[in-house]
N, C-alpha and C positions, 0 to 999 in steps of 0.2 A: 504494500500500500504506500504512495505517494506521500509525502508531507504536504500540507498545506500552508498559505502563507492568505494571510488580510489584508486585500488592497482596496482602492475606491477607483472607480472607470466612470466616469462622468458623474462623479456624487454618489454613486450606487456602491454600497459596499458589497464586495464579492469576494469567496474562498480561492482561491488559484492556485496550482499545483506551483511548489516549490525548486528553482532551478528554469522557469519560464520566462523566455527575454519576452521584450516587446514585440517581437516579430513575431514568435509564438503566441502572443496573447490575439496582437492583432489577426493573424491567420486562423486563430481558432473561433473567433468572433462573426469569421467570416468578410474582414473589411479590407478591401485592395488599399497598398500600402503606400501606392501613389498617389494615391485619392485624397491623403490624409496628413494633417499634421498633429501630431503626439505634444502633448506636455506631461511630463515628469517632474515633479515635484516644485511647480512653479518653474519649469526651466523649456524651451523651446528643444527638442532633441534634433539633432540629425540624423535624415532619416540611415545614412551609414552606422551610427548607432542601435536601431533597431535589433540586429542579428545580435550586437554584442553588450547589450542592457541588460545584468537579468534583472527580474522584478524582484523586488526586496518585502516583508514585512511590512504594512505602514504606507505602502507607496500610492501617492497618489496622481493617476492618471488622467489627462484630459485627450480625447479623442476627439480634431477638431476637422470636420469632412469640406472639403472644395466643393461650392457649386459652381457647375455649369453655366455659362448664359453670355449673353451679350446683346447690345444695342440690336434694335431693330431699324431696319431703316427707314426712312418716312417715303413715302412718296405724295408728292403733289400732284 
């Protein structure tokens, strides 16, 4: 059996397996990892960082998603 560790991912407190970077949590969440930017403990990450973060006890996560869009153009 895995050890567990207490993090927060957008305010939500969640158990998560022990020894899990951010690339792992993101990947298990389901969320493309370009799509996204990560905050760690009030710190902006790089997303090269991901693979090599692990999640710690206590850590808190903000998972922050890119929309899409842009001007439309007018016509007259």
């Amino acid at each position: 059996m895995q050890d567990t560790i207490q993090i927060q991912v957008n305010g939500e407190p969640k158990a998560w397996r022990s020894g899990a970077t951010v690339a792992d949590l993101l990947q298990d969440l389901e969320i493309t990892s370009e799509r996204v930017a990560v905050e760690l403990n009030l710190e902006i990450l790089d997303r090269a960082a991901f693979v090599q973060r692990p999640l710690m006890d206590g850590d808190r996560v903000e998972i922050l998603s890119f929309i899409g869009g842009g001007a439309e153009e007018f016509r007259h």
